[in-house]
C-alpha positions in Angstrom: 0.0 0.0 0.0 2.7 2.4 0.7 4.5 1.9 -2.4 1.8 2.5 -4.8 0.7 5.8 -2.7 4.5 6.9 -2.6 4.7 6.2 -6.8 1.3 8.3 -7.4 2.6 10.7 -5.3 5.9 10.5 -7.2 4.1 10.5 -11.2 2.2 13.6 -9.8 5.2 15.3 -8.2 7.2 15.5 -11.9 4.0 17.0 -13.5 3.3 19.4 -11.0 7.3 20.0 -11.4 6.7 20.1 -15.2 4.2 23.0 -15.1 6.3 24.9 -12.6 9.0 25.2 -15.2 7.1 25.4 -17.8 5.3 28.5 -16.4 7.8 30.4 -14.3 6.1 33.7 -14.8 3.2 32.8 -13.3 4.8 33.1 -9.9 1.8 32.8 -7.7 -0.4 30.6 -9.5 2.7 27.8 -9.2 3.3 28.8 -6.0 -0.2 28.0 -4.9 -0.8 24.6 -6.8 3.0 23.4 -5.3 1.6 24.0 -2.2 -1.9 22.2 -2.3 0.4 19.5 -3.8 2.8 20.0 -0.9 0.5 19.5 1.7 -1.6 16.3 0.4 1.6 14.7 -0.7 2.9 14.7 3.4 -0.7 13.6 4.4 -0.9 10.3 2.3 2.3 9.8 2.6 3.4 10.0 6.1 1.8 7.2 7.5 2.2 5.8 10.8 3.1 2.0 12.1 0.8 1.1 14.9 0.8 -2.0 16.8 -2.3 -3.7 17.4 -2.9 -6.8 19.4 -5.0 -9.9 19.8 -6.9 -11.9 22.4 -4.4 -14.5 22.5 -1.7 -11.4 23.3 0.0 -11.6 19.7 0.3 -8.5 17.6 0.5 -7.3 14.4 2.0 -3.8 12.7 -0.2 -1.9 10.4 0.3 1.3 8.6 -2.5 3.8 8.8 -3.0 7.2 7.2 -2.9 9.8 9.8 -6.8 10.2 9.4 -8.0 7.1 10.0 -10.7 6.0 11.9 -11.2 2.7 14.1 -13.9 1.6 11.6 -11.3 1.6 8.4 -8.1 0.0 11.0 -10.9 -2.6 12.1 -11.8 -3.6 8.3 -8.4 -3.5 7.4 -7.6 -6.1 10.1 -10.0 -8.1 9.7 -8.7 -8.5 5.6 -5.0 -9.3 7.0 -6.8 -11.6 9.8 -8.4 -13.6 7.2 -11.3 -13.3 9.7 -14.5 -15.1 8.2 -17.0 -13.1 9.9 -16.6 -9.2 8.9 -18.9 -7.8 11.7 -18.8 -6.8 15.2 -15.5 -6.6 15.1 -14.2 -3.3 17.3 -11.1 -1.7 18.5 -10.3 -1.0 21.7 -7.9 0.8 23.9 -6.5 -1.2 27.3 -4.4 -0.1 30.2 -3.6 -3.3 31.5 -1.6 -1.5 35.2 -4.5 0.3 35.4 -7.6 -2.4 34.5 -9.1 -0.4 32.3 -10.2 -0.9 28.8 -13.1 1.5 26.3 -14.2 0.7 22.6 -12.7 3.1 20.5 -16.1 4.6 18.7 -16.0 3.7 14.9 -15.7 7.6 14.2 -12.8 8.1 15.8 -9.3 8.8 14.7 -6.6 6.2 16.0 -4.0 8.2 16.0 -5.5 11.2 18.0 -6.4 8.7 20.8 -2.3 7.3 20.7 -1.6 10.8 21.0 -2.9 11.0 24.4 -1.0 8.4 25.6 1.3 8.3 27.7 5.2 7.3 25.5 6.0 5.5 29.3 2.7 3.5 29.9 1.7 0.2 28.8 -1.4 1.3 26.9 -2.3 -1.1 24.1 -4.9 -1.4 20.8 -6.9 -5.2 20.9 -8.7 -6.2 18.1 -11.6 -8.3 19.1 -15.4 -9.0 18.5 -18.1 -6.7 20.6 -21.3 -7.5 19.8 -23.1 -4.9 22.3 -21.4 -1.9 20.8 -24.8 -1.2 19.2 -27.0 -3.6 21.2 -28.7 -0.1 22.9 -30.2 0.8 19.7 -31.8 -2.8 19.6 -33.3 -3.6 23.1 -33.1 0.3 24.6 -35.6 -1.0 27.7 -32.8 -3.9 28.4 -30.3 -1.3 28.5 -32.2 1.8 30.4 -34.4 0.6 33.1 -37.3 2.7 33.4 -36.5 3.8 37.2 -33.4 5.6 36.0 -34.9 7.6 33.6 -36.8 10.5 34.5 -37.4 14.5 32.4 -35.3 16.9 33.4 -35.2 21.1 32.5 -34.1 20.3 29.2 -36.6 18.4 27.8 -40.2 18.5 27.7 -42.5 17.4 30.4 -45.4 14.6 30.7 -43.5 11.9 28.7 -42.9 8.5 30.0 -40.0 6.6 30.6 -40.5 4.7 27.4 -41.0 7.7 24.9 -38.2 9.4 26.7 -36.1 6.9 25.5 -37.4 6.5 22.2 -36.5 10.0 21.9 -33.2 10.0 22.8 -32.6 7.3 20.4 -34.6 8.8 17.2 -34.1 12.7 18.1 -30.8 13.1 20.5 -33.0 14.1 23.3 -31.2 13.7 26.1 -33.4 12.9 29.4 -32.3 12.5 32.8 -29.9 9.2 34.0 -30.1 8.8 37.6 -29.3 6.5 40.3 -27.0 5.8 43.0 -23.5 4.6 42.5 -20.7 3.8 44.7 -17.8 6.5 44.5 -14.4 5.8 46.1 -13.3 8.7 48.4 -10.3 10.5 47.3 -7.3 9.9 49.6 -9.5 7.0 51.2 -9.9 3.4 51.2 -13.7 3.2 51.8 -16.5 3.8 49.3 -19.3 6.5 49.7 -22.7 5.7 47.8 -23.6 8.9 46.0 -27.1 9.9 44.1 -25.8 10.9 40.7 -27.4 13.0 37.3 -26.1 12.8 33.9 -27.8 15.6 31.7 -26.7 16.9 28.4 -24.9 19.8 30.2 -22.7 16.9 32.6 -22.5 14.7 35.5 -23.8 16.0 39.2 -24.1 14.5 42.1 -26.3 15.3 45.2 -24.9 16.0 48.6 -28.5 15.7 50.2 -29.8 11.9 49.5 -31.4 12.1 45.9 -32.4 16.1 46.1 -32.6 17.4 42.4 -32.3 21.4 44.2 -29.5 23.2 42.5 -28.3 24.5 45.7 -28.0 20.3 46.8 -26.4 19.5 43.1 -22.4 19.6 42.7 -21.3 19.6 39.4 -18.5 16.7 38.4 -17.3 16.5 34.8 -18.0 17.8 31.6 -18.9 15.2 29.0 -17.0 17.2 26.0 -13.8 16.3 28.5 -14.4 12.6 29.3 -13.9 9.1 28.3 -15.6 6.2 30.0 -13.9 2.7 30.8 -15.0 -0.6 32.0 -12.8 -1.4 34.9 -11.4 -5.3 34.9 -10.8 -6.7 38.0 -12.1 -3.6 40.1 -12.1 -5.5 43.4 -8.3 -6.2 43.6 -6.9 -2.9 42.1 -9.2 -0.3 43.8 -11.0 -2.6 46.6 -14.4 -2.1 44.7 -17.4 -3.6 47.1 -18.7 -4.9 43.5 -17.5 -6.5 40.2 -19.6 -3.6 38.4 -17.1 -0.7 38.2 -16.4 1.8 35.6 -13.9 4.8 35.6 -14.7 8.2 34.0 -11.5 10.2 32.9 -10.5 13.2 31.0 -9.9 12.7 27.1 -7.1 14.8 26.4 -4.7 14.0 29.2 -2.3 10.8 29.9 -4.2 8.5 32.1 -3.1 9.4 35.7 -4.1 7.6 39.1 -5.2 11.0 40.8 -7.4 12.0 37.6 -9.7 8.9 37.5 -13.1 8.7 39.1 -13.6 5.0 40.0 -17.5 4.6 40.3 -19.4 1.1 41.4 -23.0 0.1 40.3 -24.9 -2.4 42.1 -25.5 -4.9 38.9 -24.7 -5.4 35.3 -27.6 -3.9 34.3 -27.1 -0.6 35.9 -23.2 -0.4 34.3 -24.4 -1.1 31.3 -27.1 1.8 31.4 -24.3 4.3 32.8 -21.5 3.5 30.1 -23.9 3.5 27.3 -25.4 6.8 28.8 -22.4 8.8 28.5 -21.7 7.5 25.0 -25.0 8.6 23.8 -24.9 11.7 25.6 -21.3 12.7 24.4 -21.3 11.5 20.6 -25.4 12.0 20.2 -26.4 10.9 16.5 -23.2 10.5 15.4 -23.1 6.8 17.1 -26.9 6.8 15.7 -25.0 7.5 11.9 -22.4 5.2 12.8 -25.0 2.1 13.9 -27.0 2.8 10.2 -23.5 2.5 8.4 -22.5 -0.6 10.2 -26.1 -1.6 9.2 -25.4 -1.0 5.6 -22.5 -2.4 5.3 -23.5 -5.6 7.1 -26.2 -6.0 3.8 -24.0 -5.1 1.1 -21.7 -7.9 2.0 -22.2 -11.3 0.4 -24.3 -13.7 2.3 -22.3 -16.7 4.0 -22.7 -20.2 5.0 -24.3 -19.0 8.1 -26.7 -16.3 6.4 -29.9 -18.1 6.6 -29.4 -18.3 10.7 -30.7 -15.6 13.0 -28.8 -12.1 12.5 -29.1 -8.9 14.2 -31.4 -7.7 11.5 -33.6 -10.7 12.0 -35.1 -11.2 15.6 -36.8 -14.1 16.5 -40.0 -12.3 17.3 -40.6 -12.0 13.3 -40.7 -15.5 12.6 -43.9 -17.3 12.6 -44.4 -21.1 12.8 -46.2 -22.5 9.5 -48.3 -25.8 8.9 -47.6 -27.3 5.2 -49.3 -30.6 5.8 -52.6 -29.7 3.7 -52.6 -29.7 0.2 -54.1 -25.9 -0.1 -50.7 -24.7 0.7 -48.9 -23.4 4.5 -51.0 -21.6 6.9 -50.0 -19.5 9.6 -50.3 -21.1 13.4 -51.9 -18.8 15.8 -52.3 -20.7 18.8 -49.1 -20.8 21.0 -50.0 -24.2 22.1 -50.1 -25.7 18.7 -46.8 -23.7 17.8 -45.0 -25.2 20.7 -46.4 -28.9 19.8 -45.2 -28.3 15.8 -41.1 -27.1 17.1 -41.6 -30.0 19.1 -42.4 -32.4 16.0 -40.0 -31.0 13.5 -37.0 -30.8 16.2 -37.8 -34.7 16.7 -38.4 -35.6 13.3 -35.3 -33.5 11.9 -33.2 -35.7 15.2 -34.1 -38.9 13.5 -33.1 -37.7 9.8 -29.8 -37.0 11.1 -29.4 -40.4 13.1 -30.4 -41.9 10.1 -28.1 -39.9 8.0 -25.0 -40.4 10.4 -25.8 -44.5 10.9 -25.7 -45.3 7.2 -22.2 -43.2 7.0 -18.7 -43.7 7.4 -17.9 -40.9 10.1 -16.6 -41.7 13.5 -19.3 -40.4 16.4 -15.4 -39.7 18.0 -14.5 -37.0 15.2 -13.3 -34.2 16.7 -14.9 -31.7 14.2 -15.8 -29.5 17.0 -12.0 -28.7 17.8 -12.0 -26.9 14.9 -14.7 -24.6 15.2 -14.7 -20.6 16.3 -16.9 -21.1 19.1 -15.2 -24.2 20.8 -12.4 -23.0 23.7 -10.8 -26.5 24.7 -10.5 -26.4 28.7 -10.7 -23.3 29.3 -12.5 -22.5 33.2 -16.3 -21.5 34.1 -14.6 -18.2 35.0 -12.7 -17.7 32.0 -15.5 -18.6 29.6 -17.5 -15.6 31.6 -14.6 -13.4 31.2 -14.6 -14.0 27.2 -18.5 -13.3 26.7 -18.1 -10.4 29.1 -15.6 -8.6 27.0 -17.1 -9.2 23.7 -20.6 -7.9 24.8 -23.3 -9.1 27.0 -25.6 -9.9 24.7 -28.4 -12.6 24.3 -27.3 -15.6 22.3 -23.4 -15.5 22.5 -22.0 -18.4 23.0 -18.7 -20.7 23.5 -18.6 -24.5 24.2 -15.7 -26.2 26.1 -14.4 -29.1 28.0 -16.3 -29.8 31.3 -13.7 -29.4 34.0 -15.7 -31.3 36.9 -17.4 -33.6 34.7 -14.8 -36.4 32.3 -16.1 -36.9 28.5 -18.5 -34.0 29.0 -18.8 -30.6 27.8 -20.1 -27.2 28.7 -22.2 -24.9 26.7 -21.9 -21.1 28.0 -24.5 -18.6 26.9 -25.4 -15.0 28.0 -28.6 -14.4 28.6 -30.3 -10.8 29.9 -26.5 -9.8 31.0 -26.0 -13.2 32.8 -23.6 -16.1 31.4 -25.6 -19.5 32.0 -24.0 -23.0 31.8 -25.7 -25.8 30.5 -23.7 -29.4 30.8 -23.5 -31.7 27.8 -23.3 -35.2 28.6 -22.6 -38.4 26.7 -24.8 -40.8 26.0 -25.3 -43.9 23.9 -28.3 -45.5 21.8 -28.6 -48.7 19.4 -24.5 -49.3 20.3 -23.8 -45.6 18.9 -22.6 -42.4 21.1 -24.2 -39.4 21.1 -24.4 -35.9 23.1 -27.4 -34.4 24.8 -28.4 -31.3 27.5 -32.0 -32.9 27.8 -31.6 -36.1 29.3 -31.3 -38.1 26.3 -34.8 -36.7 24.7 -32.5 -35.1 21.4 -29.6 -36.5 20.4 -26.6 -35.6 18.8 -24.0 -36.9 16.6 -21.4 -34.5 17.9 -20.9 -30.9 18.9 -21.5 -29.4 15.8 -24.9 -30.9 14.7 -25.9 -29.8 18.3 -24.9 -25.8 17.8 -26.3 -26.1 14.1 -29.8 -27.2 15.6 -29.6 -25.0 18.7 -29.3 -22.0 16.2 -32.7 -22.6 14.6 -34.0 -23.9 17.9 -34.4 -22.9 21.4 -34.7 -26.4 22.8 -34.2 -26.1 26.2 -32.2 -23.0 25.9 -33.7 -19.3 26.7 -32.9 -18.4 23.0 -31.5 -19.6 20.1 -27.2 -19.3 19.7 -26.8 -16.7 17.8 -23.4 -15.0 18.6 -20.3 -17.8 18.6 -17.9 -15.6 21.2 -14.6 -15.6 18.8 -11.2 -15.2 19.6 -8.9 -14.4 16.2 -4.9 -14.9 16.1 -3.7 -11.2 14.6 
């Protein structure tokens, strides 16, 4: 890439030269085109090496124009990656002294965030999937419980919680995020819990209970000013009561000790709606534009193998279930019951085709297909399989399976559901002389791990929802 900018550059530097000589009367009109030249020449030029790491703590150098953004870095990995799945992929910036880590918006410019590193620190760029980047603008009432939202001065009154944040999503609108949080006392060990605003003009805090009175309000930070982070391992570094604790910082400066503000929420769900709060508040419809372009981008790619499963853009709530056992064509099934009965039916029936299928084959029930599969994590621990879905995005339907650490020949399917990572054991079993794996007591089998994820995708089963997100871990 550098080469064929610097020879463009090169072709176009001799014929600007040309016309310079050729027109050396024209003193100022030469002088003013060598200059334009001058200038666009240094800024495709002069890019920048920048180290970027992985998951698996391998990096990789890649030259990037001064100008560009996390979006164009992030595509331009995931081309040298090889990575088969172009979306939800996100950059992020991690102090690993300090246990903090943010997603770099897609809009922003790398190189302006390096630039406020610190040249001593240990400040890094990982390349790795988030699916709940976006997730807000999907499930808002998951995201921002009702009882934290409330009108403030500037916005209109008599709306409800759930128009409030319609408009905030649709219009920028910013209500009202409220709630107590636990603040760590400057100079102290011990935490203080603290009745907190976050309004479009910045963070407050009341020193009387909840009181909204100005003379009770002290203001805190300016969102302009401020980056948010997701503290990791809050408990051992700052002796957090909770594992739900997030930093807010100022944007411009190196990351110091004294300038952090280590806050603790009481649940996932209330960290969530805080983080996500100050993004919206402090980028607006910019991360509105930037949602629609991922969107976009997402349908002008080529559909995969995996394209027919559930997507972002296709919930579950717009599929219906169909009878096509008359002869006047498929009809729509209205009652629940009957819906239920039919999944039932064709999950069984399709169980059978594929014992059927896999008897009258050659393959081994022992195949270790699954080993080489994205979503399978060998022996990694129950703690570590929540630490990976945690950091690529809490969001319903990611998934990993691996080894069973309690249990010999078994495995473990982890999923997140409604911000919680649940564990489901799959166990061996065996039927007419041939081994298969089940979760439901032996009521569906399956040849191996594979068939069981491909079915689980289409199918709740005894699952909460259908696998929709395999939780991915790429070697840069």
């Amino acid at each position: 890439m550098i080469e064929n900018v610097g020879n463009q550059c090169c072709r176009e530097y001799k014929y600007i030269k040309g016309l310079y000589k050729r027109h050396a009367d024209h003193k100022l009109y030469q002088k003013r085109w060598f200059c334009v030249f001058y200038c666009e020449y240094f800024s495709l030029c002069f890019v920048q090496l920048i180290k970027v790491y992985g998951e698996d703590s391998h990096s990789r150098s890649v030259w990037v124009a001064p100008r560009a953004t996390a979006r164009e870095v992030c595509h331009m990995l995931v081309q040298t990656a090889h990575c088969s799945d172009q979306e939800n992929w996100a950059l992020l910036e991690l102090h690993p002294a300090l246990g903090l880590e943010r997603c770099l918006e897609d809009h922003e410019v790398v190189l302006q965030v390096q630039a406020t590193w610190s040249l001593k620190g240990d400040t890094r760029l990982v390349f790795r999937k988030n699916y709940a980047k976006y997730e807000f603008f999907r499930k808002p009432t998951l995201f921002f419980p009702e009882c934290m939202i409330s009108d403030s001065a500037d916005v209109s009154k008599g709306m409800t919680s759930s128009e409030l944040i319609q408009d905030l999503l649709k219009s920028g609108t910013c209500p009202e995020i409220q709630g107590f949080l636990q603040v760590k006392e400057s100079s102290r060990k011990s935490w203080k819990k603290v009745y907190f605003f976050l309004r479009r003009s910045g963070l407050y805090c009341s020193n009387k209970g909840s009181s909204k009175e100005p003379r009770h309000l002290q203001y805190v930070a300016d969102l302009e000013d401020l980056n948010v982070y997701t503290v990791v391992n809050g408990r051992k570094l700052y002796g957090a009561p909770l594992d739900f604790t997030f930093c807010i910082k100022p944007s411009r400066n190196p990351v110091r000790t004294q300038d952090l503000r280590i806050l603790c929420a009481d649940n996932e769900q209330t960290r969530t709606c805080w983080t996500s709060a100050f993004r919206l508040f402090k980028y607006g419809k910019q991360l509105q534009c930037n949602y629609q372009l991922s969107k976009s981008a997402a349908k002008l790619k080529p559909q995969s193998r995996e394209g027919t499963r559930l997507t972002d853009g296709k919930s579950e709530a717009s599929l219906v279930a169909m009878d096509f056992s008359g002869k006047a064509g498929g009809r729509v099934i209205q009652n629940p019951t009957e819906a239920q009965s039919a999944e039932r039916e064709e999950g069984q029936a399709w169980r059978v085709r594929k014992r059927d299928f896999f008897s009258s084959s050659d393959s081994s029930s022992s195949s270790p297909i699954h080993k080489s599969q994205p979503w399978f994590h060998g022996g990694v621990s129950r703690k570590e399989a929540q630490r990976l879905i945690e950091k690529q995005g809490l969001v319903d339907g990611m998934f990993l399976i691996r080894e069973s650490q309690q249990h010999a020949q078994c495995f473990v399917l982890s999923l997140c559901y409604k911000l919680k990572t649940k564990h489901y054991l799959v166990i061996p079993c065996e039927d007419g002389g041939r081994k298969y794996f089940t979760m439901d007591d032996g009521v569906t089998l399956f040849i191996d791990l594979l068939q069981l994820v491909e079915f689980h995708q289409i199918n709740k089963g005894i699952l909460p929802v259908c696998l929709k997100h395999p939780c991915v871990c790429v070697a840069l």
